[in-house]
gemmi code that builds the backbone of each chain (N, CA, C; Angstrom):
import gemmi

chains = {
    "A": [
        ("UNK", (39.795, -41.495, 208.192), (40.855, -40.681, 207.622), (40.799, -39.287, 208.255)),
        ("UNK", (41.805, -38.750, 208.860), (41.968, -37.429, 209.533), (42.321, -36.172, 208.217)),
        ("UNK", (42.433, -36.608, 207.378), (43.282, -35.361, 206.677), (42.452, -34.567, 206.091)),
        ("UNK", (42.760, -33.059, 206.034), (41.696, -32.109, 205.020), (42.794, -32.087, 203.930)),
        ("UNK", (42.441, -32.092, 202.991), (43.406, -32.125, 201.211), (42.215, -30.188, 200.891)),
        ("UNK", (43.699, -29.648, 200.960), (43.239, -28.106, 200.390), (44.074, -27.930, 198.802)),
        ("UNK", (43.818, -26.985, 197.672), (43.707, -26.249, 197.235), (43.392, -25.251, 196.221)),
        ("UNK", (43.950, -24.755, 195.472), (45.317, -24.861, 195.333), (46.326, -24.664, 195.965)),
        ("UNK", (47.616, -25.311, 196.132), (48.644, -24.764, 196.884), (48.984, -23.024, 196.499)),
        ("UNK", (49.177, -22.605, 195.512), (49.359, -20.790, 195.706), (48.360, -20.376, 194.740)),
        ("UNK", (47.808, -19.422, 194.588), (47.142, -18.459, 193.852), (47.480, -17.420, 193.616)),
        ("UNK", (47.507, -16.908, 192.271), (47.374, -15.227, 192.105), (46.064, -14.360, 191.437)),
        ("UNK", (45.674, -13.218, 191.868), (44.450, -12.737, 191.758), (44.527, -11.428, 191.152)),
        ("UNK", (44.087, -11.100, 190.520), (43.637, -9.781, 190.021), (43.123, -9.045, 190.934)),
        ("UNK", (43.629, -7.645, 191.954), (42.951, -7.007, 192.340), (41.143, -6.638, 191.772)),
        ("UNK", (40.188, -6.965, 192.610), (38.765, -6.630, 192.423), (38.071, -8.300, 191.749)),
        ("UNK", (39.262, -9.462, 191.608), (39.410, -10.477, 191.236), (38.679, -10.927, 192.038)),
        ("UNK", (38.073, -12.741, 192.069), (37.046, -13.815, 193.379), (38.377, -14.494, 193.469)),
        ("UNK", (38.623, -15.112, 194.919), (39.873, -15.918, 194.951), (39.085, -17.024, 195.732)),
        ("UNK", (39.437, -18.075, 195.132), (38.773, -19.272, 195.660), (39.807, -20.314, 195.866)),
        ("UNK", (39.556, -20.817, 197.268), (39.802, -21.955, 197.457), (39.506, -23.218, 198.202)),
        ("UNK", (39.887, -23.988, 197.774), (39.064, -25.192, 198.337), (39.556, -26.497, 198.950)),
        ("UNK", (38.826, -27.262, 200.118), (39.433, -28.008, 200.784), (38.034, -29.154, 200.721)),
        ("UNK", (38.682, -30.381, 200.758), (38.446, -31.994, 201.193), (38.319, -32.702, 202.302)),
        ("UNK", (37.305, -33.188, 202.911), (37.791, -34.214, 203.292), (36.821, -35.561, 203.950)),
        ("UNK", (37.685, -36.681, 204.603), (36.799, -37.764, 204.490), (36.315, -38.174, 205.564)),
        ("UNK", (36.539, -37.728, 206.473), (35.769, -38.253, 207.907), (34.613, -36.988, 208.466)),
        ("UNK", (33.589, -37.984, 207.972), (32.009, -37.052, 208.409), (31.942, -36.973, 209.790)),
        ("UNK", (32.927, -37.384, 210.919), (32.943, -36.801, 212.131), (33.421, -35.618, 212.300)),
        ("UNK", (33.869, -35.039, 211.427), (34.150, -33.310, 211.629), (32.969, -32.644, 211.586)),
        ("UNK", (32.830, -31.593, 212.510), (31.890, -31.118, 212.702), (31.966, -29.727, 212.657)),
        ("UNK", (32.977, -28.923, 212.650), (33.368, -27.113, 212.865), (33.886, -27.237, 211.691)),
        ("UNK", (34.591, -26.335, 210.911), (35.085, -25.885, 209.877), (35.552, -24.627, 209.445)),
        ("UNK", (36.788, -24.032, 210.285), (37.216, -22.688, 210.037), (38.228, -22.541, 208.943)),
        ("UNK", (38.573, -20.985, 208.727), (39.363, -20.878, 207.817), (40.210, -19.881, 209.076)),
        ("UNK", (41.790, -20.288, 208.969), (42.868, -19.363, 209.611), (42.993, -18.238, 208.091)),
        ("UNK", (43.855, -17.151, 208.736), (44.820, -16.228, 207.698), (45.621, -16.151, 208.244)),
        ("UNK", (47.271, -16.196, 207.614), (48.370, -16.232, 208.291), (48.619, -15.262, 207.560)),
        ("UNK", (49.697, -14.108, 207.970), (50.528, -12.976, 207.214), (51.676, -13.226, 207.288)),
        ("UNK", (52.835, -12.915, 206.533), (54.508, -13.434, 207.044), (54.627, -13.135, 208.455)),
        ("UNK", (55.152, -13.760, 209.024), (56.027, -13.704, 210.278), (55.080, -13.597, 211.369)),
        ("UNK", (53.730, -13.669, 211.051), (52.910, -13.804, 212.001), (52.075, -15.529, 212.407)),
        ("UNK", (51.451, -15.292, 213.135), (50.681, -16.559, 213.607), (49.350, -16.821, 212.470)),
        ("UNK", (48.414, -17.897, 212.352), (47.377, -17.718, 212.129), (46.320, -16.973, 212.580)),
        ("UNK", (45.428, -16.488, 212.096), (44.350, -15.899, 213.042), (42.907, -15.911, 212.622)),
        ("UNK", (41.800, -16.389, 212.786), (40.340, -17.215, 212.564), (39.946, -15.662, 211.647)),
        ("UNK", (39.746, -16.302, 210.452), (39.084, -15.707, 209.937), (37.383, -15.652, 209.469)),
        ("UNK", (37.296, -16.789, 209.403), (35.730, -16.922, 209.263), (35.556, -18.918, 209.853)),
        ("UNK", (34.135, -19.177, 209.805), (33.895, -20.412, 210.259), (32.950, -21.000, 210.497)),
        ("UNK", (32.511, -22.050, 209.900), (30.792, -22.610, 209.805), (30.690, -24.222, 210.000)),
        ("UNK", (30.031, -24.383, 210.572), (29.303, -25.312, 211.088), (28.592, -25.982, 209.601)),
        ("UNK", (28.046, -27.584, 209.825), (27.505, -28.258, 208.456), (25.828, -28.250, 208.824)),
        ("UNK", (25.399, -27.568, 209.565), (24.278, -27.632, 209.343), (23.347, -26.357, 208.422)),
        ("UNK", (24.727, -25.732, 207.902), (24.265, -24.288, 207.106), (24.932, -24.634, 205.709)),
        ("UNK", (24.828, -24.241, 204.590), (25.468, -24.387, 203.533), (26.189, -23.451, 203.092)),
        ("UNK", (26.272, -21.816, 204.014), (27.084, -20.903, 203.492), (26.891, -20.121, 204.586)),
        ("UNK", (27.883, -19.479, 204.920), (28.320, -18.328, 205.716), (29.140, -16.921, 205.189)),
        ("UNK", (28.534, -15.921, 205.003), (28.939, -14.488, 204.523), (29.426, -13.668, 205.730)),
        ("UNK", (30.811, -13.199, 205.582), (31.160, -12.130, 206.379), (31.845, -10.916, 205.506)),
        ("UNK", (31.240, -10.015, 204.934), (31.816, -9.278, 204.454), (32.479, -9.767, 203.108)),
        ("UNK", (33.219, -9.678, 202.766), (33.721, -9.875, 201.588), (34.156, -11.320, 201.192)),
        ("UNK", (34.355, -12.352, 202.601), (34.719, -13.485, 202.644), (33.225, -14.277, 202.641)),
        ("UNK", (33.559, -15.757, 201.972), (32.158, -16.632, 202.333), (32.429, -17.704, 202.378)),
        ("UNK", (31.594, -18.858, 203.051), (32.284, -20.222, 203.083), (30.949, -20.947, 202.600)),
        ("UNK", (31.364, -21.813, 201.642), (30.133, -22.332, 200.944), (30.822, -23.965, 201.254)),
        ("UNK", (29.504, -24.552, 201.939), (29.628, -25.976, 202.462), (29.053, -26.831, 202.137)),
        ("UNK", (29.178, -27.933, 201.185), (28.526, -28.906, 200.548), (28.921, -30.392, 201.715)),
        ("UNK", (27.825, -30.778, 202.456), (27.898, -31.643, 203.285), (27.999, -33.102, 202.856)),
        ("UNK", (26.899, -33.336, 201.545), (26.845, -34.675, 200.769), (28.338, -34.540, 199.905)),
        ("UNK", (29.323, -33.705, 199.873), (30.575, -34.142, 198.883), (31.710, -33.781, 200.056)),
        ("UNK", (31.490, -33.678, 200.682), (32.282, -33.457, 201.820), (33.144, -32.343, 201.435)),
        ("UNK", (33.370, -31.329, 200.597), (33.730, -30.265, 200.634), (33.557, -28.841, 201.014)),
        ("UNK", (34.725, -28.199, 201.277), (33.683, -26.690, 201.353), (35.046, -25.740, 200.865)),
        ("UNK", (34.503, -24.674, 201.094), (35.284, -23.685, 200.071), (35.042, -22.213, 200.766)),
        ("UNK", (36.391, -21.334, 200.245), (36.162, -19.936, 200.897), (36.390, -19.372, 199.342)),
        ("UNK", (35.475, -18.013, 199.484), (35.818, -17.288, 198.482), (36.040, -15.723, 199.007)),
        ("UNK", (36.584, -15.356, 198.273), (37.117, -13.752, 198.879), (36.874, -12.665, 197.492)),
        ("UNK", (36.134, -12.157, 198.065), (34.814, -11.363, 196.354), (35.966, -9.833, 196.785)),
        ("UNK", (36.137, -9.339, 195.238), (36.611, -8.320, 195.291), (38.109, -8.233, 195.610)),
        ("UNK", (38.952, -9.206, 195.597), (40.052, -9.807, 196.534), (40.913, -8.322, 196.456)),
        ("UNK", (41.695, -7.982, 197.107), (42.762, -6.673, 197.652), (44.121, -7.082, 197.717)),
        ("UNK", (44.932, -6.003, 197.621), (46.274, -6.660, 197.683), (46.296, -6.749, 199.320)),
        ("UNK", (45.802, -6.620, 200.154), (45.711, -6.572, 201.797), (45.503, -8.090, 201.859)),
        ("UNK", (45.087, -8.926, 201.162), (44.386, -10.085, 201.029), (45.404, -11.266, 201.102)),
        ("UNK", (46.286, -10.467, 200.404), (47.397, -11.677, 199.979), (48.248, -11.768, 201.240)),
        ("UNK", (48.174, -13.471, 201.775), (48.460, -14.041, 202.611), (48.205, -15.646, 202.414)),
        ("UNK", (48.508, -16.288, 203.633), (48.516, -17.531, 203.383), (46.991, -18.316, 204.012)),
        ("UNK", (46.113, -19.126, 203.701), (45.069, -19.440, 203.873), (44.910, -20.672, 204.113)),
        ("UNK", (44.492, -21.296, 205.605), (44.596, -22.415, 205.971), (43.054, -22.759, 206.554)),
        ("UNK", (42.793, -24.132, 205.433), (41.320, -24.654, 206.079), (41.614, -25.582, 207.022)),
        ("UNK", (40.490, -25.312, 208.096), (40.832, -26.818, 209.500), (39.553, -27.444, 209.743)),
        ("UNK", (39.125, -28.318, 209.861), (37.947, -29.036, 210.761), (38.392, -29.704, 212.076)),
        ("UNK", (37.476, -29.439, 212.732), (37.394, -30.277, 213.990), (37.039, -31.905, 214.287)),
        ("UNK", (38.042, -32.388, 214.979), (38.221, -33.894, 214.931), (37.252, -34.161, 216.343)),
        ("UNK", (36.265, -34.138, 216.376), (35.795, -34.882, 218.116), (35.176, -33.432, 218.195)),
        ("UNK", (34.242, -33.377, 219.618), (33.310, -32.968, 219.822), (33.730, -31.992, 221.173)),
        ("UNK", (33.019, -30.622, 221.123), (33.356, -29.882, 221.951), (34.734, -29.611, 222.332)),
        ("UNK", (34.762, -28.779, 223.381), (36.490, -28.474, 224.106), (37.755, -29.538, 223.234)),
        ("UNK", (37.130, -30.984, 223.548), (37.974, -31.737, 223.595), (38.644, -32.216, 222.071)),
        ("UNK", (38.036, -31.408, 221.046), (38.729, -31.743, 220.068), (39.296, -30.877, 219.322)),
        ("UNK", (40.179, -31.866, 218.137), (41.491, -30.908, 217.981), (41.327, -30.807, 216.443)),
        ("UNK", (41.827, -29.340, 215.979), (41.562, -29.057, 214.738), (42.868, -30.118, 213.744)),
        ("UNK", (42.707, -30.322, 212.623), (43.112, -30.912, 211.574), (43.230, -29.459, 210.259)),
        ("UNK", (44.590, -29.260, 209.977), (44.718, -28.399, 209.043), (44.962, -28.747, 207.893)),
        ("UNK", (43.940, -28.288, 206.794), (45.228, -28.275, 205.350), (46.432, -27.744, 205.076)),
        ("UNK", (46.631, -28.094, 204.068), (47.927, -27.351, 203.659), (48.276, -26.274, 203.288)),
        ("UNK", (47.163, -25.611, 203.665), (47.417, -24.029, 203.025), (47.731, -23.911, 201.729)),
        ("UNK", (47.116, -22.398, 201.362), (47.382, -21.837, 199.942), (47.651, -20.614, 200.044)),
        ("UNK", (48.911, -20.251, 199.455), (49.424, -18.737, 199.310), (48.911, -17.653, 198.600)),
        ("UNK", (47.974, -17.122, 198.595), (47.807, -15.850, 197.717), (48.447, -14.738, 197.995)),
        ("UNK", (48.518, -14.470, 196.429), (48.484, -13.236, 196.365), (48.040, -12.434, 195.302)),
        ("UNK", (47.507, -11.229, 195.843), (46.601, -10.314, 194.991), (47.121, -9.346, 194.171)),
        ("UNK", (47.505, -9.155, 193.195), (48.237, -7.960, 192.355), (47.397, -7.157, 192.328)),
        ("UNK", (48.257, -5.908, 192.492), (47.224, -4.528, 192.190), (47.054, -3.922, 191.075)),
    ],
    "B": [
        ("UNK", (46.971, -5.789, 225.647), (46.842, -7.041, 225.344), (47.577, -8.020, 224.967)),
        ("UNK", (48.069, -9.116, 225.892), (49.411, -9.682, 225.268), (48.778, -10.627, 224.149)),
        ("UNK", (48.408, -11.852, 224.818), (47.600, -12.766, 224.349), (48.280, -14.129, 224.241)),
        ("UNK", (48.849, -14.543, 223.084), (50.048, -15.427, 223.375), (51.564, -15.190, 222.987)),
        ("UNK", (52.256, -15.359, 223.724), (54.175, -14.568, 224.025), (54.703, -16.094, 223.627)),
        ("UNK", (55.344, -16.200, 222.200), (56.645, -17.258, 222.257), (58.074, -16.704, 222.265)),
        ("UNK", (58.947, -17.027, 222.774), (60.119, -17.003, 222.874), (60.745, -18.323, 222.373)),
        ("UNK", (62.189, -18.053, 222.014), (62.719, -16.992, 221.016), (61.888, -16.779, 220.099)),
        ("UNK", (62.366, -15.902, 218.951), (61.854, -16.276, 217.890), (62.456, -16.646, 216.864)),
        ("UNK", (63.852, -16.961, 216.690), (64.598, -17.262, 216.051), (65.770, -18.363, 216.629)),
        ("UNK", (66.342, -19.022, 216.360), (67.229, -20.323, 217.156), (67.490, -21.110, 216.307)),
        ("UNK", (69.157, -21.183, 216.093), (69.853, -21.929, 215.297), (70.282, -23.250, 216.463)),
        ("UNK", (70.165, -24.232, 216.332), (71.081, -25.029, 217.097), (71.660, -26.246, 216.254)),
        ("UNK", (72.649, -27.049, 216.750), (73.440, -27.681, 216.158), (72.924, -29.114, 216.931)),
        ("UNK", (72.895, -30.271, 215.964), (72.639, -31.502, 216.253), (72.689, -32.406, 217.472)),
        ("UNK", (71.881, -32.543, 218.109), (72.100, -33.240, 219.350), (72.032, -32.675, 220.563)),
        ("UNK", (71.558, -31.130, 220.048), (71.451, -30.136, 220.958), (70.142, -29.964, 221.818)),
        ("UNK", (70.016, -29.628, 222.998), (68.367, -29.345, 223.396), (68.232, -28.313, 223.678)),
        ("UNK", (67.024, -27.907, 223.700), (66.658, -26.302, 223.649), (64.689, -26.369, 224.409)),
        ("UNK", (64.717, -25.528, 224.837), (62.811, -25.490, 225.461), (62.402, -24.314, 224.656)),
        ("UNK", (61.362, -23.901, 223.850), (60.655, -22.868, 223.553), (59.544, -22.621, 224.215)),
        ("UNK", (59.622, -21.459, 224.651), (59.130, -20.964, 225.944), (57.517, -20.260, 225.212)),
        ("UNK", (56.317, -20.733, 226.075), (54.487, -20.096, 225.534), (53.953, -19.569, 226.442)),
        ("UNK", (53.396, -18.063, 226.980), (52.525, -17.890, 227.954), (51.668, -17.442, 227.472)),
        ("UNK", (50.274, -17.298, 227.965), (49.144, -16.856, 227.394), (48.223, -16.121, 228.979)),
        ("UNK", (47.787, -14.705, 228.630), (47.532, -14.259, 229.841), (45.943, -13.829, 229.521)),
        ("UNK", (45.034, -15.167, 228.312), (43.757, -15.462, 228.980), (42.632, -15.962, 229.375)),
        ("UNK", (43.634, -16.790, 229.999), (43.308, -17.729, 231.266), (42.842, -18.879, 230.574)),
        ("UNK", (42.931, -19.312, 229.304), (42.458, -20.428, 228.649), (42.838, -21.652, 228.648)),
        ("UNK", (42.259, -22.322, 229.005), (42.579, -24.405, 229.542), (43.482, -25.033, 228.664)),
        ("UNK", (42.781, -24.645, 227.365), (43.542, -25.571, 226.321), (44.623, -24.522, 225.314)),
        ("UNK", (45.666, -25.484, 225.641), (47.007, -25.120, 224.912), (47.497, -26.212, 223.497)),
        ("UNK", (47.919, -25.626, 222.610), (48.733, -26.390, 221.819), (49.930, -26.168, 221.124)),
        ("UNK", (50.747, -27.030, 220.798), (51.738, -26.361, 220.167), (51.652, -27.606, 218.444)),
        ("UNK", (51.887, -26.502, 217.544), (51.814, -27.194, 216.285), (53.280, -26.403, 215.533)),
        ("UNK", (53.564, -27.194, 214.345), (55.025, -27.000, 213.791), (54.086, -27.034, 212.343)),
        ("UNK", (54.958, -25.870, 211.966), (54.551, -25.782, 210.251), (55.324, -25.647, 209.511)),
        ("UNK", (55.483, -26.679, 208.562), (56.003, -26.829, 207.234), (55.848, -26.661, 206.014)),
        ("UNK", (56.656, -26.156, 205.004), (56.118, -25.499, 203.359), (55.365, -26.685, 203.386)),
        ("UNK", (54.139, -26.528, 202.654), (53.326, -27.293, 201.981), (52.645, -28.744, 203.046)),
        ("UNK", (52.904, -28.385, 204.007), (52.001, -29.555, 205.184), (51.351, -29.543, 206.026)),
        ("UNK", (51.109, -27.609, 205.899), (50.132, -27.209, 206.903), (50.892, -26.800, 208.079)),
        ("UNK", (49.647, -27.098, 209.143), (50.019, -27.229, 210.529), (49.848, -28.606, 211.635)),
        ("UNK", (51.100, -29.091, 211.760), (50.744, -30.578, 212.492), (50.703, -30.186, 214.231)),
        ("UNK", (49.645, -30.712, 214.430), (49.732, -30.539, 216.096), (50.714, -31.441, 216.749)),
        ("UNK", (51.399, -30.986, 217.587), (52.366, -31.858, 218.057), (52.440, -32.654, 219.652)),
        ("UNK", (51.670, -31.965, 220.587), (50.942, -31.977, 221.942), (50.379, -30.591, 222.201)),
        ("UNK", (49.522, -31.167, 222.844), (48.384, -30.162, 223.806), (48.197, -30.810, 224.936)),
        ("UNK", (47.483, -29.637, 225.898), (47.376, -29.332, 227.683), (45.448, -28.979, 227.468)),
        ("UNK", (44.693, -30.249, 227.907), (43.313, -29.587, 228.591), (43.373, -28.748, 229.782)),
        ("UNK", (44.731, -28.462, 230.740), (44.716, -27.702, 231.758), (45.963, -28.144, 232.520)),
        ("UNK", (46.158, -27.470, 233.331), (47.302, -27.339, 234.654), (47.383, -28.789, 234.969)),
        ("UNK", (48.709, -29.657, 234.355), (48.926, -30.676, 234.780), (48.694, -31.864, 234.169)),
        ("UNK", (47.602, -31.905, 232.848), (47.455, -32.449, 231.902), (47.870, -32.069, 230.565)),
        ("UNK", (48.629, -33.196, 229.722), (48.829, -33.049, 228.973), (48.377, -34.466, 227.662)),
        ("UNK", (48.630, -34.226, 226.419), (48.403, -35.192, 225.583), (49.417, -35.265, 224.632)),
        ("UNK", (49.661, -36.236, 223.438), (50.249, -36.318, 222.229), (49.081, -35.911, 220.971)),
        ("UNK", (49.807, -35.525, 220.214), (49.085, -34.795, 218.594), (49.310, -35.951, 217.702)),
        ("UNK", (49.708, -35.397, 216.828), (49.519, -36.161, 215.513), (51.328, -36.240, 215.065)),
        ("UNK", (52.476, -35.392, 215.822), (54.027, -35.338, 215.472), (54.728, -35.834, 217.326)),
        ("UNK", (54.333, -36.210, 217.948), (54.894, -36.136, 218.990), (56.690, -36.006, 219.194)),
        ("UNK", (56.902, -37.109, 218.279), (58.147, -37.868, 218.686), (59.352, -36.887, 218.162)),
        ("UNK", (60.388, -37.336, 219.777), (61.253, -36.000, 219.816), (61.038, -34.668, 220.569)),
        ("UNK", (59.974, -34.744, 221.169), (59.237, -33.547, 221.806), (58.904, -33.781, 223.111)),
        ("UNK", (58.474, -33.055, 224.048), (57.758, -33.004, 225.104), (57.729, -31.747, 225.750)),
        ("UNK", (56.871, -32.076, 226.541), (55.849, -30.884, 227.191), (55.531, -30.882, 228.755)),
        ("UNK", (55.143, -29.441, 229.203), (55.169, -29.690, 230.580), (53.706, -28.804, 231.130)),
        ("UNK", (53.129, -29.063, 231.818), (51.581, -27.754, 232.087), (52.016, -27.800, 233.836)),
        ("UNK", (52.398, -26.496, 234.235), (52.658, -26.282, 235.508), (51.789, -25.598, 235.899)),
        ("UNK", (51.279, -24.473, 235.263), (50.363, -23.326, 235.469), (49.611, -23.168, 233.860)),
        ("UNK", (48.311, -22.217, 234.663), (47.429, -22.613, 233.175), (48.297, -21.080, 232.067)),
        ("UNK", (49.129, -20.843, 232.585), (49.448, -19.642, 231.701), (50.807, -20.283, 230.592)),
        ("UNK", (51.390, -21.164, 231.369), (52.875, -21.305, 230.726), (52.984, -22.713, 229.846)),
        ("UNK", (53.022, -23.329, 228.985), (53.032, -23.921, 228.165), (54.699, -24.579, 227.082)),
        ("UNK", (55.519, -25.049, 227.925), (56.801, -24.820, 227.328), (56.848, -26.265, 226.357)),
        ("UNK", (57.626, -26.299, 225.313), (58.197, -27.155, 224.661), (59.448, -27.400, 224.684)),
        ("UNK", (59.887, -28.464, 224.424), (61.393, -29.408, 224.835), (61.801, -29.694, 223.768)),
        ("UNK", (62.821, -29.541, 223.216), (63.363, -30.783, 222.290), (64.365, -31.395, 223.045)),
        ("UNK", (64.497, -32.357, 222.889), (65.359, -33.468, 223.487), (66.191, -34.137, 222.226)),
        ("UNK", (67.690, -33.849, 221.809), (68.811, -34.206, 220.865), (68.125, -33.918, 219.228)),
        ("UNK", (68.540, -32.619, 219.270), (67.822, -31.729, 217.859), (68.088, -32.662, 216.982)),
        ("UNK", (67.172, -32.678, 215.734), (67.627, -33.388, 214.644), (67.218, -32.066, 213.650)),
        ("UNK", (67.944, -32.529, 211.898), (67.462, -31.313, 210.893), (66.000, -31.952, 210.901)),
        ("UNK", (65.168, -32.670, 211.222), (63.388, -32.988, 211.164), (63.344, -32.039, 211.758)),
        ("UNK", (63.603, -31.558, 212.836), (63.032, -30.746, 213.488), (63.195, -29.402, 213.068)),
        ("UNK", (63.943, -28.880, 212.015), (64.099, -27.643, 211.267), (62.351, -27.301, 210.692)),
        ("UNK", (62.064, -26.278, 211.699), (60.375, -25.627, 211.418), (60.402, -24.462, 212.239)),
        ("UNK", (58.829, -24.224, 211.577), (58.480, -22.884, 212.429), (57.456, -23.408, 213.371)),
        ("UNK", (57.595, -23.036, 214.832), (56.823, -23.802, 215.518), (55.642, -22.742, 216.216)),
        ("UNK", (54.469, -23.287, 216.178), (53.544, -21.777, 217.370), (52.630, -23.079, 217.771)),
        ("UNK", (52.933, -21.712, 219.308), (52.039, -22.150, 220.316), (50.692, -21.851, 220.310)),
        ("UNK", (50.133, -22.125, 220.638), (48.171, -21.419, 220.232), (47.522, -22.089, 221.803)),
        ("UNK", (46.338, -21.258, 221.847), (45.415, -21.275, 222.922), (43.957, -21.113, 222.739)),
        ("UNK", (42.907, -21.735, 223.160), (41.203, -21.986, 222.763), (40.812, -21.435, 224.035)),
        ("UNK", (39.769, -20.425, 222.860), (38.788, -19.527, 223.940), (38.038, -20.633, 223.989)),
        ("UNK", (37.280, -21.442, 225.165), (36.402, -22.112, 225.084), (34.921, -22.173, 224.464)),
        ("UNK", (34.923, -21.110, 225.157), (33.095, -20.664, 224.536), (33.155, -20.916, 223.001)),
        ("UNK", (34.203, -19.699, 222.774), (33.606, -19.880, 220.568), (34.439, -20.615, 219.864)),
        ("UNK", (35.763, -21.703, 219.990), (36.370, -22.581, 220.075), (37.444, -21.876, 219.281)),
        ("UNK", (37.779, -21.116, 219.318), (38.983, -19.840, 218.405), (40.190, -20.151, 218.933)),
        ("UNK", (41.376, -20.427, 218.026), (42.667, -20.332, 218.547), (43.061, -19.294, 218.505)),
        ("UNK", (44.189, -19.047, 219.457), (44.758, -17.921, 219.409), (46.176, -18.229, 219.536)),
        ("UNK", (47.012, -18.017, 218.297), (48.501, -18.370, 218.096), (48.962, -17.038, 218.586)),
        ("UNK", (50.632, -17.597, 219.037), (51.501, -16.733, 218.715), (52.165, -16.369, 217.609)),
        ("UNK", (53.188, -15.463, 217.161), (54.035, -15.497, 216.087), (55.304, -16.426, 215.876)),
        ("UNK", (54.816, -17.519, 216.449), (56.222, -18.082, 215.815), (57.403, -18.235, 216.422)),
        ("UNK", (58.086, -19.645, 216.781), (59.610, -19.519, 216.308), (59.937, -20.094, 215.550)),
        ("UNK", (60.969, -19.860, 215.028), (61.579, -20.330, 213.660), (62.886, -21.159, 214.402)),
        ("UNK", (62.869, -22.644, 213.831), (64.091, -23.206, 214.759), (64.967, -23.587, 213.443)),
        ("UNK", (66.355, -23.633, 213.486), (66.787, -24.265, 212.225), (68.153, -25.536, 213.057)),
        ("UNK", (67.916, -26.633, 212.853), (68.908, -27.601, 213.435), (69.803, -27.634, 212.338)),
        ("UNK", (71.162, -27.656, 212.498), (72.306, -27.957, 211.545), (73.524, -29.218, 212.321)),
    ],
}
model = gemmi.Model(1)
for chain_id, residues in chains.items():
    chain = gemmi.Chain(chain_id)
    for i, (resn, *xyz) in enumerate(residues, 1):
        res = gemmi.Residue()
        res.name, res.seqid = resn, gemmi.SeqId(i, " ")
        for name, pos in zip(("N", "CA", "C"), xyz):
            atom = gemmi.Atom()
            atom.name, atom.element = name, gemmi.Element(name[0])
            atom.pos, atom.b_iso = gemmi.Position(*pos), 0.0
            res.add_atom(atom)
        chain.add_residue(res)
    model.add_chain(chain)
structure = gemmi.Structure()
structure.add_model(model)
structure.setup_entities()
């Protein structure tokens, strides 16, 4: 099965709020695991991204917590901002090195009230 | 810094119509893709280029095609628009080393 199943589809957050969300999926040949941020009218752009041989990755305010035996993983965004609110797309990698191609969820819309 | 350039960014066309949306990317990266995004379905890859002259099918092909002349230019085809094809489409490009895409902003196509 190729598909990542993300979310919730939209969220809203309380400025200084945790915004969490979370993605699925079923083929243990994925091996990368990034999160895009899209803003209106713009492209995606890599926001954070971890590998399954770690169970969590911290960058600043963002973190990706990776449960390998349930095949899930999850981003959380501590302190969330109204700068925050955008659209949030989890991907894994299908195949190995160069040659493989990311698989996206469906994204989830936040947004952060101030 | 350009990085990746789509053209147009906006394009109405009418049924049965063809149109190319035009991708360059100035760095120097092998692999190209173009994916179409829809409310609530993500991003479907539609074809990608490992390099100058190769190309592949994604996961949406049909109705589409693609051409790799040079490793910079990356164009898409539609061949007899349908409303399926009403999306926002971006082109993207992989730094190899840290496997990062790098999209453009978008065109927005609407078939009527």
């Amino acid at each position: 099965q190729q598909q990542v199943k993300q979310s919730p589809q939209s969220l809203i957050v309380q400025k200084g709020g945790i915004s969490i969300i979370n993605c699925a999926y079923e083929n243990t040949a994925f091996d990368y695991f990034p999160w895009y941020q899209q803003f209106p009218g713009k492209g995606p752009a890599l926001l954070i991204a971890i590998r399954p041989d770690v169970s969590e990755k911290k960058e600043g305010r963002f973190t990706i917590s990776f449960n390998k035996s349930a095949k899930q993983f999850s981003l959380h965004i501590m302190d969330s901002q109204p700068g925050d609110s955008a659209t949030y797309f989890c991907a894994a990698l299908l195949g190995s090195g160069n040659t493989g191609k990311l698989i996206f969820g469906q994204g989830t819309t936040l947004q952060v009230k101030p | 810094n350009a990085g990746v350039t789509q053209t147009p960014k906006f394009r109405i066309l009418k049924i049965g119509q063809s149109m190319t949306l035009q991708c360059t990317q100035d760095m120097n990266h092998n692999y190209m893709y173009w994916y179409r995004q829809d409310p609530g379905m993500g991003l479907k890859l539609i074809y990608y280029s490992v390099g100058a002259g190769i190309t592949d099918k994604g996961e949406v092909p049909n109705g589409y095609n693609v051409s790799r002349s040079t490793t910079e230019d990356f164009p898409l085809r539609l061949e007899l628009a349908a409303p399926s094809q009403t999306s926002v489409y971006f082109c993207a490009s992989k730094d190899s080393n840290t496997g990062e895409l790098f999209f453009g902003e978008g065109s927005r196509l609407t078939v009527l």
